[in-house]
Backbone as CSV, one residue per row, in Angstrom:
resi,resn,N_x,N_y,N_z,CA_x,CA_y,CA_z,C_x,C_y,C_z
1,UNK,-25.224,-99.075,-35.829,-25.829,-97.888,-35.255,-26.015,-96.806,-36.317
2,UNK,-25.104,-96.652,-36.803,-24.951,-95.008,-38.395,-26.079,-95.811,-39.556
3,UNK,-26.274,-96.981,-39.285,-27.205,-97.699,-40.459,-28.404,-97.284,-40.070
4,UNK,-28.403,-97.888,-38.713,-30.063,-97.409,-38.112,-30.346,-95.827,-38.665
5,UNK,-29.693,-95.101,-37.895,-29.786,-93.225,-37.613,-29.918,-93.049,-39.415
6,UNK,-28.994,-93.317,-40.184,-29.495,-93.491,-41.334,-30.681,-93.848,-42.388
7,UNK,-31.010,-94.957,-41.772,-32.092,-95.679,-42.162,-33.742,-94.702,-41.672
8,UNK,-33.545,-94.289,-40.385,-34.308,-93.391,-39.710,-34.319,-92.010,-40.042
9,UNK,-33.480,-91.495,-40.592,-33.640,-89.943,-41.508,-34.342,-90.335,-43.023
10,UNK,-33.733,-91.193,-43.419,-34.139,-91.579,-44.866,-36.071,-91.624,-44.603
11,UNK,-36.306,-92.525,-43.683,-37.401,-92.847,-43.854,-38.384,-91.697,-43.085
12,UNK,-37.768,-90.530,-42.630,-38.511,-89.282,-42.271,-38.541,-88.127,-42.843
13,UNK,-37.226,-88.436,-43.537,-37.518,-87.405,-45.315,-38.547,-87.618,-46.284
14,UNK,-38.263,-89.486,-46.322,-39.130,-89.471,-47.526,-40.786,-89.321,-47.036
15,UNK,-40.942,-89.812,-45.745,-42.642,-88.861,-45.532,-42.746,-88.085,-45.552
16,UNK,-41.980,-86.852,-44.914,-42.270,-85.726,-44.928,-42.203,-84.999,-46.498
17,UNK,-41.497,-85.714,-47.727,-41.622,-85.278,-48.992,-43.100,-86.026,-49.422
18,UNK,-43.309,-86.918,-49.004,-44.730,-87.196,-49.856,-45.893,-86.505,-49.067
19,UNK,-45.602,-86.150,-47.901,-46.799,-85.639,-47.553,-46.794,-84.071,-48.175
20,UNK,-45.993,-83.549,-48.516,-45.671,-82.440,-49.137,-46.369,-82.541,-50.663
21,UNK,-45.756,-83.205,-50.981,-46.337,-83.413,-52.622,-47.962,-84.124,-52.730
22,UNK,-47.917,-84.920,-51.774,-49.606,-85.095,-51.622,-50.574,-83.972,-51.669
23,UNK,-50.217,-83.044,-50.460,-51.158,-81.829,-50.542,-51.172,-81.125,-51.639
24,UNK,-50.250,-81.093,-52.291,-49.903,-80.316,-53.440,-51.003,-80.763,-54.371
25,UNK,-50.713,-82.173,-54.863,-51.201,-82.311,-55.568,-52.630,-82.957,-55.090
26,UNK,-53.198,-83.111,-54.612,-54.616,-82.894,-53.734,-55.549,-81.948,-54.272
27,UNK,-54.760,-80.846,-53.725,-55.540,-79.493,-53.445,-55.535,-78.840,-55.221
28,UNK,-54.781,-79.824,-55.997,-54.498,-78.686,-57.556,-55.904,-79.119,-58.207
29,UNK,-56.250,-77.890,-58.743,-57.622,-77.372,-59.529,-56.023,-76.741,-61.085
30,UNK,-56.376,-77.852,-61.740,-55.348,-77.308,-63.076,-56.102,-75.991,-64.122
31,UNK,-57.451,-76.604,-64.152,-58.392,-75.397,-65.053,-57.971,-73.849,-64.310
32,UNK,-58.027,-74.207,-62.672,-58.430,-73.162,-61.807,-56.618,-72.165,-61.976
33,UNK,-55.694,-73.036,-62.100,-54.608,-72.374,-61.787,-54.212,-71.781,-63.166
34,UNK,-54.928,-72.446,-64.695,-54.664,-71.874,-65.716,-55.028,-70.329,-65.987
35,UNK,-56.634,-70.178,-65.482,-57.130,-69.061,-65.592,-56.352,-68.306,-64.347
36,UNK,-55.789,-68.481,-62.900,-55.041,-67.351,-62.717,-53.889,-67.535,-63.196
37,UNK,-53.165,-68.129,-64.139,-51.976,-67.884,-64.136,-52.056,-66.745,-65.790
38,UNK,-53.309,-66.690,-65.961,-53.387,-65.509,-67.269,-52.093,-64.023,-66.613
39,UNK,-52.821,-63.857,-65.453,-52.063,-62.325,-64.948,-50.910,-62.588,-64.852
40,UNK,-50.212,-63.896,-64.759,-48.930,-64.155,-64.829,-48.659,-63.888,-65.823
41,UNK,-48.662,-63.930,-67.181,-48.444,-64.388,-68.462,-47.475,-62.737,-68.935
42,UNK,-48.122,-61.777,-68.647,-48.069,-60.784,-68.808,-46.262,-60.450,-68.744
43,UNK,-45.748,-60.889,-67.533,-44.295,-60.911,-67.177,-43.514,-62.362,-67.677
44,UNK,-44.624,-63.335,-67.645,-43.802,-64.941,-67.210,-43.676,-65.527,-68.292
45,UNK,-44.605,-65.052,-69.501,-45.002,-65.661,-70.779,-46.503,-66.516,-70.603
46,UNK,-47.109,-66.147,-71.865,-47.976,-67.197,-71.808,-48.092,-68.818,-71.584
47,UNK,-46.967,-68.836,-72.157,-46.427,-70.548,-71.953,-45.438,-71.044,-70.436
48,UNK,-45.116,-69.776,-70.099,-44.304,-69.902,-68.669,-43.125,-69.723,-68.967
49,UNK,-42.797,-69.689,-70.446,-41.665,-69.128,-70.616,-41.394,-68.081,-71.115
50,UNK,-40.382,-66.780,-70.292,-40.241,-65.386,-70.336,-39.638,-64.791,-71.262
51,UNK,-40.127,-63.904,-72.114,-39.342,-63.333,-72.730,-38.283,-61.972,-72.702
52,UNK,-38.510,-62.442,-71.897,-37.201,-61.127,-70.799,-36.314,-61.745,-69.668
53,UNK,-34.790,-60.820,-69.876,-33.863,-61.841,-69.374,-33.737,-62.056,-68.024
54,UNK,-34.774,-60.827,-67.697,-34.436,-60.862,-66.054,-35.645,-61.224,-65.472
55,UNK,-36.199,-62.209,-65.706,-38.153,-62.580,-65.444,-37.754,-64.132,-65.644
56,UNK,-37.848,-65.101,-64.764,-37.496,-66.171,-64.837,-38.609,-67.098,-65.565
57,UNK,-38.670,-68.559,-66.060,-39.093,-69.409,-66.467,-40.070,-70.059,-65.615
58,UNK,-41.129,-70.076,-65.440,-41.863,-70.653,-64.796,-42.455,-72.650,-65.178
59,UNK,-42.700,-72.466,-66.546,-43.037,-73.597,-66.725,-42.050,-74.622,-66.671
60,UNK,-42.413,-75.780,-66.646,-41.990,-76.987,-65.913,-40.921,-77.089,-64.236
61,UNK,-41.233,-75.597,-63.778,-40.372,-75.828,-62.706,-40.551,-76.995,-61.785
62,UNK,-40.582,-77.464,-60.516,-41.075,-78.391,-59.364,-41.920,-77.586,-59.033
63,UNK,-43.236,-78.387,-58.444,-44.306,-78.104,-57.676,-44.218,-77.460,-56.869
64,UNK,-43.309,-77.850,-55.784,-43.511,-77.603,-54.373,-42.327,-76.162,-54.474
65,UNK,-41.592,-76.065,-55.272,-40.439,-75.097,-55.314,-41.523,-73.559,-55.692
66,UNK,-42.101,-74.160,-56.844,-43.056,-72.761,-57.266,-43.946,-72.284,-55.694
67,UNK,-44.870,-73.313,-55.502,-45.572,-73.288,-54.119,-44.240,-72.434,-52.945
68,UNK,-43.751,-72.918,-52.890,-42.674,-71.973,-51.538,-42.142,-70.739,-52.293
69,UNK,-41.681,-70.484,-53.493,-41.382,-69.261,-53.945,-42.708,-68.244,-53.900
70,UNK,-43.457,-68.474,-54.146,-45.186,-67.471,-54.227,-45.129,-67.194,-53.089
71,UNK,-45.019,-67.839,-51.843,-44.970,-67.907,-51.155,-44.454,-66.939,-50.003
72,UNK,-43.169,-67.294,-50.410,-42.274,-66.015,-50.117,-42.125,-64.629,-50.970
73,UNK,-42.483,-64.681,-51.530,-42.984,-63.340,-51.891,-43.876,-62.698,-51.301
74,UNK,-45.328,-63.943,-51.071,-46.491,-63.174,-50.056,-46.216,-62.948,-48.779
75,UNK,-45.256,-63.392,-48.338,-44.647,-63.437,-47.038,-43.573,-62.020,-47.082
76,UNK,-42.930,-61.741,-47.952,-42.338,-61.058,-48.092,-40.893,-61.453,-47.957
77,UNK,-40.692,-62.757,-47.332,-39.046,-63.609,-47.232,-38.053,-63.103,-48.407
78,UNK,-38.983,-63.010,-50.021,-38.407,-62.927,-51.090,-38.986,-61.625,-51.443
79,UNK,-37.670,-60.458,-51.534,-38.376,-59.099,-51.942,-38.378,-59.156,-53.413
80,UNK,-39.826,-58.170,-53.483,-39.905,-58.049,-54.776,-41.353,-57.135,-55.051
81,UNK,-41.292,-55.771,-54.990,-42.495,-55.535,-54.863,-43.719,-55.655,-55.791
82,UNK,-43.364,-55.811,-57.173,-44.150,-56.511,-58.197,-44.716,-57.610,-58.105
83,UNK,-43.693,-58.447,-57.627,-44.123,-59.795,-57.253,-45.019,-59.779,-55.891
84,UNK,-45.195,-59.099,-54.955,-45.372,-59.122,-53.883,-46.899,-58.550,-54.283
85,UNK,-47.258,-57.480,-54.936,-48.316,-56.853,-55.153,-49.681,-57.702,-56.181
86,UNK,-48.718,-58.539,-56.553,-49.564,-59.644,-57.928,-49.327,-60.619,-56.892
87,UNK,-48.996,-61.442,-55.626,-49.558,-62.591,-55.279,-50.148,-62.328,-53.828
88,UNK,-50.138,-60.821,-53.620,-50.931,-61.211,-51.843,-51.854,-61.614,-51.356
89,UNK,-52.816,-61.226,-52.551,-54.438,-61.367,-52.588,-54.515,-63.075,-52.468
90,UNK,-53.230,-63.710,-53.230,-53.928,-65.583,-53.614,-53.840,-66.135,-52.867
91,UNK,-54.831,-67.092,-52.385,-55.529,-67.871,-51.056,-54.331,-69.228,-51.509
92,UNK,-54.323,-70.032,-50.268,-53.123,-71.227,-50.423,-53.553,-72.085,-51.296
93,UNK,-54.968,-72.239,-51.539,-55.348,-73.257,-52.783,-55.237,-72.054,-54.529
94,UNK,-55.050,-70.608,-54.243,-54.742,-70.335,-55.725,-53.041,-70.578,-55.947
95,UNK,-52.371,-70.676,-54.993,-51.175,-71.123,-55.025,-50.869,-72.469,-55.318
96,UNK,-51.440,-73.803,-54.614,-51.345,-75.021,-55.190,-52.109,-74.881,-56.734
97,UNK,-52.805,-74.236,-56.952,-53.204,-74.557,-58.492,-52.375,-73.726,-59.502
98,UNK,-51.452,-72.691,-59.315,-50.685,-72.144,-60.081,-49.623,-73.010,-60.176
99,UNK,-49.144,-73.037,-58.803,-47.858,-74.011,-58.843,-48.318,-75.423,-59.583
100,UNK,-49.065,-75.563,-59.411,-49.203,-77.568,-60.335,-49.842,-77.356,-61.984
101,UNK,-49.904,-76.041,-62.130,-50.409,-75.546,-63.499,-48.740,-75.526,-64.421
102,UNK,-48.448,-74.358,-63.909,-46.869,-74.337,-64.230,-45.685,-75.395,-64.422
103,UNK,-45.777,-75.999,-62.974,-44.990,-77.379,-63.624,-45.609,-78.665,-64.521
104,UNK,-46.941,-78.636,-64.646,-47.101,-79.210,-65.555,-46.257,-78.948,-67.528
105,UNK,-46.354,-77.587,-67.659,-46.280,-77.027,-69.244,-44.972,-77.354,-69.331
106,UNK,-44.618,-77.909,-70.480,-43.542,-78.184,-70.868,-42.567,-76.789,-71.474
């Protein structure tokens, strides 16, 4: 029985993670997320990595982690009014293309 119920979470995680990462990576325009991630650069680094201690690392993070952090910021879940003022305007596809821009850079 704990094998089954087991066997049956496993196999509804792992869809619900690929359908996650599917859209993600679907919807990514990499050219598109390079040119907005210029206004990032400013705080995040050009390369995604910050040169300030309190401005986190963007490049190579996870996809879907960047995608839900932007996120919450535009949502406001995650305060931050800098952050909040630089992503409200971006539509959910300038978000999949930042987020799959970013974790790409090493």
């Amino acid at each position: 029985m704990l094998t089954k119920i087991t066997s049956t979470l496993f196999v509804g995680s792992l869809a619900a993670s690929m359908m996650l990462a599917g859209t993600a990576v679907q919807a990514a325009d990499l050219k598109a997320g390079e040119t907005k991630a210029m206004v990032c650069a400013a705080c995040h680094g050009a390369d995604g990595i910050s040169l300030t201690p309190d401005v986190p690392n963007l490049a190579g993070q996870k996809e879907v982690y960047l995608a839900k952090a932007i996120n919450y910021y535009k949502s406001g879940e995650r305060k931050n009014p800098l952050m909040q003022s630089m992503v409200g305007a971006l539509t959910d596809e300038d978000i999949a293309n930042l987020a799959a821009y970013f974790a790409r850079l090493k």
